[in-house]
C-alpha positions, -999 to +999 in steps of 0.1 A: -154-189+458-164-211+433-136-245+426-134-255+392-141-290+385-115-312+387-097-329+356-098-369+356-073-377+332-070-415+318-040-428+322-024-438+292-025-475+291+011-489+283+011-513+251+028-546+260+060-555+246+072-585+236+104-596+247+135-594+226+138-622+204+105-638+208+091-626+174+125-646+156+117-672+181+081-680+171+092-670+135+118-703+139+090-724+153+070-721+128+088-723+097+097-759+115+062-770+123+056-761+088+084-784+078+070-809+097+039-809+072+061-817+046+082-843+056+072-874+080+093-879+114+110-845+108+114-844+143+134-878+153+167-877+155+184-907+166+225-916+172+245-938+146+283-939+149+285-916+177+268-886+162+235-879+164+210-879+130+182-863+119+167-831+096+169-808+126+210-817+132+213-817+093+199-778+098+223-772+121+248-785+101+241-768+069+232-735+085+271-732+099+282-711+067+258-690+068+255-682+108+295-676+101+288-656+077+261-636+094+285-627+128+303-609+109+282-595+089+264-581+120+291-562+132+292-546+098+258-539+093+256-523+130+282-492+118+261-490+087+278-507+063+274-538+041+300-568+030+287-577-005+320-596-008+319-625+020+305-654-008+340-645-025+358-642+004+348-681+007+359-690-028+394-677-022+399-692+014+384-724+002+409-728-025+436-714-007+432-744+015+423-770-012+455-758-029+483-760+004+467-790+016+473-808-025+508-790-021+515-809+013+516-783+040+507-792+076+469-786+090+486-763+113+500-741+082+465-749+062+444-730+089+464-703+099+471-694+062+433-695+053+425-674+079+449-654+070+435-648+035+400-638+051+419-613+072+437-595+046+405-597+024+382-578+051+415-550+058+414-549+021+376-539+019+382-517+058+407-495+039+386-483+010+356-480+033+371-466+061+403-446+047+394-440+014+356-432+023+341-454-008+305-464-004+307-497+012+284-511-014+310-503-045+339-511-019+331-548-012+316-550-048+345-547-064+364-579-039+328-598-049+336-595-085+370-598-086+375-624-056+365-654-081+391-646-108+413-644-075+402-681-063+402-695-099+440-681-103+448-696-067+432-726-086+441-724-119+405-723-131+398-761-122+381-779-093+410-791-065+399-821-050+426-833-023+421-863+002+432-852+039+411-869+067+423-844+093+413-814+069+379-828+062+370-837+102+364-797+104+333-800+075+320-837+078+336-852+118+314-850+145+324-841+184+303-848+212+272-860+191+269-828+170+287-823+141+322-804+141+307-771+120+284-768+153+313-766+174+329-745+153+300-715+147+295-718+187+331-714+195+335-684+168+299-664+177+310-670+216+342-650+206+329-622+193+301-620+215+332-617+243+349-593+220+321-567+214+300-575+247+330-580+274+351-548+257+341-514+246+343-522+209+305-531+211+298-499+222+321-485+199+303-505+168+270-494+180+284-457+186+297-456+151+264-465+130+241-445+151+259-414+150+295-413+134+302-378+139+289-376+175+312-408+183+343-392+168+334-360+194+332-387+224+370-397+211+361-431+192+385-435+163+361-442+140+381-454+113+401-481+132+360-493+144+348-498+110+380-517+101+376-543+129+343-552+120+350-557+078+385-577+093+363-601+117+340-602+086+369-613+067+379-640+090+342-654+097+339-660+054+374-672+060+364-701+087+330-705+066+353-712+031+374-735+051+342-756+064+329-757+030+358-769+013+369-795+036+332-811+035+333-815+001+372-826+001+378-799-028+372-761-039+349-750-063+357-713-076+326-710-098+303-720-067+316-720-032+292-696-014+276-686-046+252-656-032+256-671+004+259-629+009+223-624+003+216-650+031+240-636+054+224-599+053+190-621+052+199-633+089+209-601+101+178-583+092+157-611+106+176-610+139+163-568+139+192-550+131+190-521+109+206-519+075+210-481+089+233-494+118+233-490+150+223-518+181+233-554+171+226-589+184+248-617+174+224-641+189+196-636+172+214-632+141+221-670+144+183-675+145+180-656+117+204-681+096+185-710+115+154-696+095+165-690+065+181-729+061+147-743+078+136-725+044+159-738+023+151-773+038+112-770+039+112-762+001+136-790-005+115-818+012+087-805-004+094-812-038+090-774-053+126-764-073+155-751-051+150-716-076+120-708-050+144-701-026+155-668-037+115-657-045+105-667-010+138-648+004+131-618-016+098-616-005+111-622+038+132-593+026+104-572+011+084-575+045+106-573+071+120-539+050+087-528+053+082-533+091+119-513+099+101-482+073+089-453+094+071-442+070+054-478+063+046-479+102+032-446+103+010-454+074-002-486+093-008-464+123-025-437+103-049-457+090-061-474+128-071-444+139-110-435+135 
């Protein structure tokens, strides 16, 4: 009896993968070595008056708004949604502040209130997405448009300036070397990392924008999920207006985080989450708002106009678009093979 010839089969060799992160990592590192080019010592950092100095702190710094901006946007994002509306969302809780502290009201009073003006924003914007099923792209459009008549009215259409050390220790004081907007985008991304991570709302989040329908059979209330993330949206612009107004000791209605929305979903997609929803990281979202203001600074120092910013964006928005597209992929892979 004759044997038939055995088979060798290759095995399939296994393509390495990088780790999570490392790509936003290296991404980071870059965009500073390239600032590096551009500006001498952009490296040293040395300590005046207790706090500690330098172009990589002032990144930090500056990068707070937007890192608030882009916690909360992640969580939105991940159930496949979108907060147009967060830049506006600034405007109102930065005057809302400006205005109570000129009127005389504790700090105590200040805070709460402001915050509470970024909740009742985002429940505004979770009731016609989530109730009222309206496209979330119309939904927060319309508090986007309509949030700066809201500020300038809270205003009266003119710039508050007001003159409260305590108030303006949260956007220009410093604690522990670093300066107090630091502290204050740590303390509020380690909260909702413990929210969503350390409770089943993560889940839940991540449930919601990869399958809505299935998560509604598994018995997640779907609704009350997509609210929670456009509240805590709400509250992060709120913390972010706050920051902003009290380091320039006024509000600005016309510009407080003028198209700082763009740069929060800019943050999000560069810290690979899927405008289509579904997994999240919060942590690599901060990297992704470290990137864009290592941008923002890197054109800056070298000389070209601050209007490059939103070319150079667009384009980082173009190509990372590209690299989440099946289709593109596929095209990529399509053309490899012999």
């Amino acid at each position: 009896m004759l044997e038939s010839p055995m088979t060798h089969e290759k095995p399939e060799r296994r393509k390495p993968k990088l780790p999570p992160g490392m790509p936003q990592i290296v991404a980071l590192i870059l965009v500073l070595l390239i600032d590096s080019l551009v500006a001498n010592n952009f490296f040293a950092i040395h300590i005046q008056d207790g706090r500690l100095f330098g172009s990589p702190i002032d990144i930090l710094n500056r990068a707070a708004p937007v890192a608030l901006l882009a916690i909360g946007m992640t969580l939105v994002i991940a159930t496949g949604g979108i907060d147009l509306s967060v830049g506006a969302v600034m405007a109102i809780a930065g005057a809302t502040a400006a205005t109570l502290t000129v009127a005389g009201h504790s700090l105590s009073f200040i805070i709460l209130a402001t915050l509470g003006t970024g909740l009742l924003c985002g429940l505004w914007n979770g009731v016609l997405v989530a109730l009222l099923k309206i496209q979330p792209f119309v939904a927060t459009l319309i508090l986007m448009v309509a949030g700066r008549g809201i500020a300038q009215l809270i205003t009266q259409g003119q710039i508050v300036t007001f003159n409260s050390d305590s108030l303006a220790w949260f956007g220009s004081g410093s604690l522990w070397l670093l300066p107090v907007p630091v502290w204050i985008t740590l303390l509020v991304a380690a909260a909702v990392w413990l929210l969503t991570r350390k409770t089943a709302l993560g889940l839940f989040i991540e449930a919601v924008g990869i399958n809505l329908r299935a998560a509604r059979n598994a018995g997640v209330t779907g609704w009350l999920v997509v609210m929670s993330t456009y509240a805590i949206s709400g509250v992060c612009a709120a913390v972010a207006g706050l920051i902003v107004a009290a380091d320039i000791r006024g509000a600005d209605a016309n510009n407080a985080g003028l198209w700082l929305e763009l740069d929060a979903i800019l943050a999000v997609v560069i810290g690979g989450a899927s405008l289509m929803g579904g997994r999240f990281n919060l942590v690599l979202s901060l990297v992704g708002a470290l990137i864009i203001q290592s941008m923002n600074t890197g054109i800056l120092l070298s000389g070209f106009p601050p209007e490059l910013n939103q070319v150079v964006k667009a384009v980082v928005v173009m190509c990372v678009l590209l690299l989440q597209s099946p289709r593109f992929i596929a095209m990529l892979k399509g053309r490899r093979k012999p």
